[in-house]
Structure formats: C-alpha cells, structure tokens
ROMARTI-172378 format. One line per 10 residues: number of its first residue (from 1); for each residue x, y, z of C-alpha. Coordinates in pm, 1 decimal, padded with zeros to 6 digits, always signed. Layout:
<sites>
NUM> X Y Z  ...
</sites>
This chain:
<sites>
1> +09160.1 +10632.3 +12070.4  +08785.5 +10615.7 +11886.9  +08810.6 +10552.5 +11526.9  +08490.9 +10644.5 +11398.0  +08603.7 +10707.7 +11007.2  +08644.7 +10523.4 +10686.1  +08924.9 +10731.3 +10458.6  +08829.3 +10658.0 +10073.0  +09114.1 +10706.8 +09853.0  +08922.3 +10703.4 +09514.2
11> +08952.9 +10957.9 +09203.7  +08660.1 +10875.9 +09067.2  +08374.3 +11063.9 +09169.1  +08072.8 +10829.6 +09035.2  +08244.7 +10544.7 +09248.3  +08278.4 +10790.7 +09554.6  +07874.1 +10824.9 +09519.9  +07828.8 +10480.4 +09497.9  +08018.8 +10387.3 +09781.2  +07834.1 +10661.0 +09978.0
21> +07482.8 +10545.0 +09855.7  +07592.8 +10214.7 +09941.7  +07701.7 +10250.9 +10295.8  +07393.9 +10449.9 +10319.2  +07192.9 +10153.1 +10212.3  +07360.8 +09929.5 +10439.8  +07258.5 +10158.8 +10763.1  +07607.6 +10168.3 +10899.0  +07651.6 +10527.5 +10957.0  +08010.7 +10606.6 +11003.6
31> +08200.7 +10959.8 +10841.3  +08346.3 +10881.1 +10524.9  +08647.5 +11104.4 +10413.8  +08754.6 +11058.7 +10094.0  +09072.8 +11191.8 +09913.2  +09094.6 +11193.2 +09553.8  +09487.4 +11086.2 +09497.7  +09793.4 +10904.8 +09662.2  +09929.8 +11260.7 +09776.8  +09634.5 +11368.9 +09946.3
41> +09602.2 +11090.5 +10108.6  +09926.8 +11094.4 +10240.9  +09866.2 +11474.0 +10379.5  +09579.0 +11299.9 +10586.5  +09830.5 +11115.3 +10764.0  +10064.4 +11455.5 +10806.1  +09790.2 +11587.0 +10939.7  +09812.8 +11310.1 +11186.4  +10134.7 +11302.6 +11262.8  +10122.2 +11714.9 +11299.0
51> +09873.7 +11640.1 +11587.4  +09621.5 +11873.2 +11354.6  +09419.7 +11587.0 +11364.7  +09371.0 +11314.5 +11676.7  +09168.3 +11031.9 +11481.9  +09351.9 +10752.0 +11265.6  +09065.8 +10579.4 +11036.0  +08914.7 +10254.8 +11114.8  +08966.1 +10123.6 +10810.2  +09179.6 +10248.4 +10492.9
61> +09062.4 +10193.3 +10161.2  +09264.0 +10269.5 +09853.6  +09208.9 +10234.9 +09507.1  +09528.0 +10208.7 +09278.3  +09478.8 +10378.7 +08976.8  +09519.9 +10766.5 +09113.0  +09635.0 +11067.4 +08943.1  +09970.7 +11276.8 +09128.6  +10056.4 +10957.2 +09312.5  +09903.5 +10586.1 +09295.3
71> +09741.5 +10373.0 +09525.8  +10044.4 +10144.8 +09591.3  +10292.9 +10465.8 +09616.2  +10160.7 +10608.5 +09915.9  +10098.1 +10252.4 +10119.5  +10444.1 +10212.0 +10024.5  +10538.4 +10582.6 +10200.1  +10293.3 +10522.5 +10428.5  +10406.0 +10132.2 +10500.7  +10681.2 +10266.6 +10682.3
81> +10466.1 +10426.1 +10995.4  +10414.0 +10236.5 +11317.3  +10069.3 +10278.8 +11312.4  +10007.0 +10177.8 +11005.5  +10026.6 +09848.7 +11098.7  +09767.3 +09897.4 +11349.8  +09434.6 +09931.9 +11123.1  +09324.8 +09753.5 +10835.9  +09383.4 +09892.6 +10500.3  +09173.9 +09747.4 +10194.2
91> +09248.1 +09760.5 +09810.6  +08977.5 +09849.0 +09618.1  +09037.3 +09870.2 +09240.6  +08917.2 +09733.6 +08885.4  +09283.3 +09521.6 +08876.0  +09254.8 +09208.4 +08947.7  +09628.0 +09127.0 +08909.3  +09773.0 +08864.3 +09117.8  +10147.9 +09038.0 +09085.1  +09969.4 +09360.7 +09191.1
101> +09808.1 +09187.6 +09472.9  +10112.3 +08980.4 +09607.9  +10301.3 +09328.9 +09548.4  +10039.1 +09513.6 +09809.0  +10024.7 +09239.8 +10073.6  +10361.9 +09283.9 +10053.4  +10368.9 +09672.3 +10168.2  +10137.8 +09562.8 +10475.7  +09730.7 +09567.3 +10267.2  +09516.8 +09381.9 +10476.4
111> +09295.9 +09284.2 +10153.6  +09198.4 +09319.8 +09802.4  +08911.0 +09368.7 +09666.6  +08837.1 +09428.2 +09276.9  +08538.5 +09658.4 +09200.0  +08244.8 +09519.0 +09138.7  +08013.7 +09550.5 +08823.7  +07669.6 +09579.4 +08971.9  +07533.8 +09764.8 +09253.9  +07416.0 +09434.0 +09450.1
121> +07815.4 +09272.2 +09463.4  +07919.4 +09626.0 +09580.2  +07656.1 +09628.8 +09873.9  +07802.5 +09305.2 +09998.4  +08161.6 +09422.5 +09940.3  +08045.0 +09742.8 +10162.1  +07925.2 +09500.3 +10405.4  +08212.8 +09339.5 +10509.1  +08411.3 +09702.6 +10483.4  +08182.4 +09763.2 +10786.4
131> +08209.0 +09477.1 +10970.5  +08635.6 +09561.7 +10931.1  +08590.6 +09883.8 +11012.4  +08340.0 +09762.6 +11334.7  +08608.9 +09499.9 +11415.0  +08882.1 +09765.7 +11395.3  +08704.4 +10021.2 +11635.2  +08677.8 +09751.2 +11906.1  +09044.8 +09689.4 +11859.7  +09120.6 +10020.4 +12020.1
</sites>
C-alpha cells in the first residue's frame, strides 16, 4: 500500500500555514491533509475503514488542544485499530507536560514534539517529520 500523505490534526489555522510553508521550504513534497479537530480526524479513518478511501497516512500528526474532541481522545478511539500500530503518529502541541506525554506513549504516540517558537526550530522539527514519514513509506 503507498502512503504518500501526512494527516495534520491542528485547529489552528496560522500553524496549519506554517507547517505548509515549512514543508514547502524543506522541498519534500508530499499531500498534506489536515483536519481541524479530534472528530474529524477520526472520520478520516471511517473513511478508511468504509473502503471510501484506500491510503492510510505515512505519518499522523496530532496536536492536543482541539475543539469537539482533543488530540489524546481520538488516539485513544483510534489506539484501538490494528493498523494503527502500523504508522507513526507524532504529538505536536504547545504542552510540554511530562504526565501528558507518558499518558500519549501510553495510547501507542510514536513521539512528542512541543511547538516551537521561531520559524527556524520548526523547519528542523519539519525535517525529521519527513524523514518519519520517508521511513514510514519504505515500511510498506
């Protein structure tokens, strides 16, 4: 199966461009779908499991603090699937809580990451979502 997506749970629309601008910047030009809360993310994955869909992401990233449902609700829902286990999914999120990190590795996150506060941290935390994502797709 070729995984040739990144799925972006983030609310926030200013970090949604600057994740964009800085995958763009990076050259690494893979679709990136993003969903704006914890439910719509999980409809991706019914979507997948409906067979409307045929492509699981090559890499999951998730921020926590989502309206309707929150980052750690749906890996929790989502946790449970057999193929969640097989692709990496990445916290990204301005809490740098050790609980809330224990608490995620827990439901099956791969990593953490806390949001960066300038653009040049966030093009090296971009970098290594690519070379997951890369890693990921050879995987398959």
């Amino acid at each position: 199966m070729n995984r040739d997506y990144i799925l972006i749970a983030e609310d926030d629309e200013d970090d949604q461009f600057l994740l964009k601008s800085a995958f763009n910047e990076i050259n690494y030009s893979i679709d990136l779908i993003f969903v704006s809360n914890g439910i719509d993310l999980l409809n991706h994955f019914k979507k997948f499991d409906s067979g409307i869909i045929s492509k699981l992401p090559s890499l999951l990233v998730v921020d926590l603090n989502m309206p309707k449902k929150n980052g750690k609700e749906a890996i929790k829902e989502l946790s449970v699937k057999e193929y969640f286990k097989d692709f990496s999914t990445i916290i990204f999120s301005t809490t740098s809580n050790d609980a809330e990190k224990n608490k995620c590795k827990e439901l099956g996150v791969n990593d953490f990451f806390v949001k960066p506060s300038n653009y040049k941290d966030l093009i090296k935390v971009v970098s290594t979502f690519k070379l997951l994502a890369i890693e990921n797709a050879k995987e398959i």
